[in-house]
Each structure stands twice: as C-alpha cells, then as structure tokens.
C-alpha positions in Angstrom: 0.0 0.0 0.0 1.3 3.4 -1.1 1.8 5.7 2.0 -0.4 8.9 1.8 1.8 12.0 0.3 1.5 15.8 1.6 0.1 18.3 -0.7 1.8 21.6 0.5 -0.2 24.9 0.7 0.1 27.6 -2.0 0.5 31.5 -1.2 1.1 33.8 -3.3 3.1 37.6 -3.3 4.2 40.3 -5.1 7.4 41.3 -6.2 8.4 44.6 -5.3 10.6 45.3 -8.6 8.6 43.6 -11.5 5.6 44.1 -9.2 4.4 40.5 -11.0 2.2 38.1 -8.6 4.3 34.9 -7.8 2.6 31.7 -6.8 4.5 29.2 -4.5 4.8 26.5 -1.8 6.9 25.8 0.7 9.9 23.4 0.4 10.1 20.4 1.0 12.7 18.3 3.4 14.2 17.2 0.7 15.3 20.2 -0.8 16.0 22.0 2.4 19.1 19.3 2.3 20.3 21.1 -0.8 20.1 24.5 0.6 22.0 23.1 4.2 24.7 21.6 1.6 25.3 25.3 -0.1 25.3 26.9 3.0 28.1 24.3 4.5 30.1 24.8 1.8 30.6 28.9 2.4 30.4 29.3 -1.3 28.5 32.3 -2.4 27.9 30.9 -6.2 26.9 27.2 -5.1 24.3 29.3 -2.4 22.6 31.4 -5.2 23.2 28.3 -7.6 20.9 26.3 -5.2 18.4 29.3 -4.2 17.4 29.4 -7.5 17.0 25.4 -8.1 14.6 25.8 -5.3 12.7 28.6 -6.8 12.1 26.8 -9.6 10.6 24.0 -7.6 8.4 25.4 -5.3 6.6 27.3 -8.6 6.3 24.8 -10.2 8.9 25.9 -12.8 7.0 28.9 -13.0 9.5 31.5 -12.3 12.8 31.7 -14.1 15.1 33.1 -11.4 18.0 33.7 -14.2 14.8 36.5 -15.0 14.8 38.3 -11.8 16.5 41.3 -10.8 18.5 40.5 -6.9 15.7 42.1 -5.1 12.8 40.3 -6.5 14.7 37.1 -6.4 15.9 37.7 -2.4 12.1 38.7 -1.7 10.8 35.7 -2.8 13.3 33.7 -1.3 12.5 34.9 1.9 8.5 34.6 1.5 9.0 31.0 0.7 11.7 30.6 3.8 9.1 32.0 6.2 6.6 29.5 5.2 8.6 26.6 5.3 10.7 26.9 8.3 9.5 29.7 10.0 9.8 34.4 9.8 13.1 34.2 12.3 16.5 33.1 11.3 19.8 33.2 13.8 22.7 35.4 12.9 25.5 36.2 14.4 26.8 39.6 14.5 29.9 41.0 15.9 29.8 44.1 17.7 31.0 47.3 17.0 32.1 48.7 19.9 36.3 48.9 19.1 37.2 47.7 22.7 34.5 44.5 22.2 34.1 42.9 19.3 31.7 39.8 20.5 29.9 37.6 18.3 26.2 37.9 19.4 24.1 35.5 17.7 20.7 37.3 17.3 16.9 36.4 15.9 15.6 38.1 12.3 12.3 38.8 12.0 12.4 38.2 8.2 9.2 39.4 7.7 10.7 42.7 8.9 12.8 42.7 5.3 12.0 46.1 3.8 13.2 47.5 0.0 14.8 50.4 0.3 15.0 52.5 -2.7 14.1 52.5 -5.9 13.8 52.7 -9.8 15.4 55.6 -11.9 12.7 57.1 -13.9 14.8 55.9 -16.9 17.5 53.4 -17.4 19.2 55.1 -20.5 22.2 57.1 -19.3 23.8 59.7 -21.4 27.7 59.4 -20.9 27.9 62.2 -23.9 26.0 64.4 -25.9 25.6 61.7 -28.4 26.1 58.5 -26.9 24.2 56.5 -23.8 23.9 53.5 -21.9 20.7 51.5 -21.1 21.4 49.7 -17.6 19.2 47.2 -16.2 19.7 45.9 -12.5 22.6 43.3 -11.5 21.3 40.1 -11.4 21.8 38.1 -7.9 24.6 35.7 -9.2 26.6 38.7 -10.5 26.7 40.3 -7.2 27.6 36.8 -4.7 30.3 36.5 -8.0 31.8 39.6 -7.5 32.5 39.9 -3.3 36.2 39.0 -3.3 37.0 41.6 -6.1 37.9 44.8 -4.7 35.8 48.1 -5.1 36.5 49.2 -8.8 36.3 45.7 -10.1 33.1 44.8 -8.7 31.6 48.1 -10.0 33.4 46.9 -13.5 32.2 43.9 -13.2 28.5 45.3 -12.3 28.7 47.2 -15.1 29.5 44.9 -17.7 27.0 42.8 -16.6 24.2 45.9 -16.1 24.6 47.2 -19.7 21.8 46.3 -21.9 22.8 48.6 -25.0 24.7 51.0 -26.4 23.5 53.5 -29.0 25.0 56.7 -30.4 23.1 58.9 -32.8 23.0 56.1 -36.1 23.4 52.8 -34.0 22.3 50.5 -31.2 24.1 47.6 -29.7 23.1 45.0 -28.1 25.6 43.8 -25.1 23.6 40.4 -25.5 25.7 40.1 -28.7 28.7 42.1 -28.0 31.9 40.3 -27.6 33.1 40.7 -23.4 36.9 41.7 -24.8 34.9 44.7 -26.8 32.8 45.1 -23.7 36.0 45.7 -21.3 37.4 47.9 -24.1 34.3 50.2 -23.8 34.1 50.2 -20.6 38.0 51.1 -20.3 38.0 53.7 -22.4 35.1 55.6 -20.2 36.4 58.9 -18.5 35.6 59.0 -14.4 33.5 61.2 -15.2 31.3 59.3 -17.1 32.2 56.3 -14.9 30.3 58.3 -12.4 27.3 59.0 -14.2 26.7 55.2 -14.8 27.7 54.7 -11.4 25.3 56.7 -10.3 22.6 54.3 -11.8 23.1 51.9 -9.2 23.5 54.2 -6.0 19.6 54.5 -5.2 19.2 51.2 -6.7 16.2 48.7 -4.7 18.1 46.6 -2.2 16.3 44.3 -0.1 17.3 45.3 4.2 16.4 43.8 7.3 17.4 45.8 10.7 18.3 44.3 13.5 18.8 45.9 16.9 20.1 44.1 19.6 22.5 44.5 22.8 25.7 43.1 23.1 25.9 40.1 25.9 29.4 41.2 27.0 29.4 44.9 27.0 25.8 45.6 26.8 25.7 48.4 24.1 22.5 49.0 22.5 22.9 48.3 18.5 21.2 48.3 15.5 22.6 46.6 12.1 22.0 47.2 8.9 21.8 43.3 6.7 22.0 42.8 3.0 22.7 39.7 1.0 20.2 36.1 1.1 23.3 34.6 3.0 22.5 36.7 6.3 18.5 35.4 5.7 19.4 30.9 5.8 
C-alpha cells in the first residue's frame, strides 16, 4: 500500500521590482538538504546556484530566477523561507564597539525585510552628448560572484553585466551580442566622469534590508545593524 503524500499549501506575493504576482509553496525536506549543503560549503555561487534550483521547484517551474532582478529574487526567497521553516532566522553579529568585538548571535524577524530605494525614472544614461547606456539591474549571481573583487572591479564587473545597450546617434548595440573583450574595451575607455554617471545608476538602486537591533551580551551596548545579502536570511 502506497503511503499517503502531503500536498503543501500555496500562497502567493508580489514582487516589489517587477511588481508581478508569484505563486508558490513551501519546500520540501528534501530540498531544504540542498540549501544546508550550499550553505556548508561557504560558497557564495553554489548558495545562489541552489536558491534558485529551489525557486524553480516550489513554482512549479514557474519563475525563471535567471529572469529576476537580486531584489525580487531575495524577496521571494525569503517569502518562501518563512513558510517553510518559519519568519526568524539566527545570525550572528559581531559588535561594534572597538574595545569588544563579541559575536552575538541574534533572531531576524524576516518578515521585517524592507526595500529600500528605488527605480530611476529611466534606465538610459547619457555618458555624452551623443552617446548613452541602457542599464538594467545586476542580477543576484553577479553580485555573490563579484564579493572578493575589490571596489572598482566589482563596480566593473557590475557594469558589464548591467549594460543592456549601447546607442550613439546612427546605431544600437546590443551587449547580448557584443563580444566581453569589446565590452572591457568600452568600458576602459570611459572617462571618471562618465564612470560616475553610470555609477550613479546603481547608487539609489532597490536593495532588499532587514534591521536588526540588539544589545551586546558582553558589554551591553545598545545596536542596531543594517543586513544585506540572502546569506545573512538561511
């Protein structure tokens, strides 16, 4: 005799970039095990590599994380985390008073998570009288790829991956089908000036927050922390 399986519960939400309504579940034990695997390993790729396998699953193939901007895929991930096992999750966060410097371990409310900022009114840049970039938002996997680079080559590397086309006055490019080596040319050839003005793009960009405030077990200072990034949310 077969034994009886579960059907999990459906729920739906809102992403807060593409504003589209998502349908999911919650996981199941077996894929939980591939999440705690990606999580053991410390490996920022493998971790987004997995969230996204789950993703898939639980709607039902649905979504097409590879689609979603970071914050829409982080949102969801965390709406699905809070109906499977639960709104908290345990950090641990060291403090920051100089003379202290404990690891307190201390409870998310993930339901908490907020998105600050926002869109640009428009995506096309103008880095000269005659010639602009349209920018789209880093993708998740580009930005866990990215955190051992230092602070010019992640925003490089951002970039690159960002630009959706170029166009001057008589042409448009697509960066889908522009060679990376004629990408990094462009992108070296740009003046700081007009660095900055791309730059600028990504500075009131949406990024998914949850605060925490908390007080230090050893020298008992009042704090409050400031978390990005799904690996602070497992």
């Amino acid at each position: 005799m077969a034994l009886p399986i579960q059907t999990a519960p459906k729920y739906k939400t809102v992403l807060p970039v593409n504003k589209e309504t998502v349908e999911y579940r919650p996981f199941l034990v077996k894929e939980q095990k591939i999440l705690v695997i990606a999580q053991e390993s410390e490996d920022n790729e493998q971790i987004v590599e997995s969230v996204k396998q789950l993703l898939r699953s639980v709607t039902d193939n649905k979504v097409e994380p590879n689609k979603l901007c970071s914050v829409d895929m982080e949102w969801l991930f965390l709406k699905v985390r809070s109906v499977s096992i639960g709104e908290t999750a345990s950090v641990m966060i060291t403090c920051e008073n100089d003379s202290c410097k404990t690891s307190n371990k201390v409870e998310l409310n993930l339901e908490s998570a907020e998105v600050e900022g926002s869109l640009p009114e428009d995506n096309n840049v103008m880095i000269s009288d005659s010639v602009g970039v349209k920018l789209d938002l880093p993708s998740l996997k580009t930005l866990s790829s990215i955190t051992n680079l230092d602070a010019s080559q992640q925003l490089f590397e951002i970039l690159k991956s960002s630009m959706v086309m170029i166009f001057d006055e008589n042409n448009v490019y697509h960066c889908s089908e522009v060679d990376s080596e004629d990408l990094d040319e462009f992108v070296e050839s740009l003046t700081f000036e007009q660095l900055g003005k791309l730059g600028s793009f990504f500075d009131d960009a949406p990024s998914l927050t949850i605060t925490s405030n908390f007080q230090c077990t050893n020298c008992q200072t009042n704090q409050s922390k400031v978390l990005r990034g799904i690996q602070n949310f497992f």
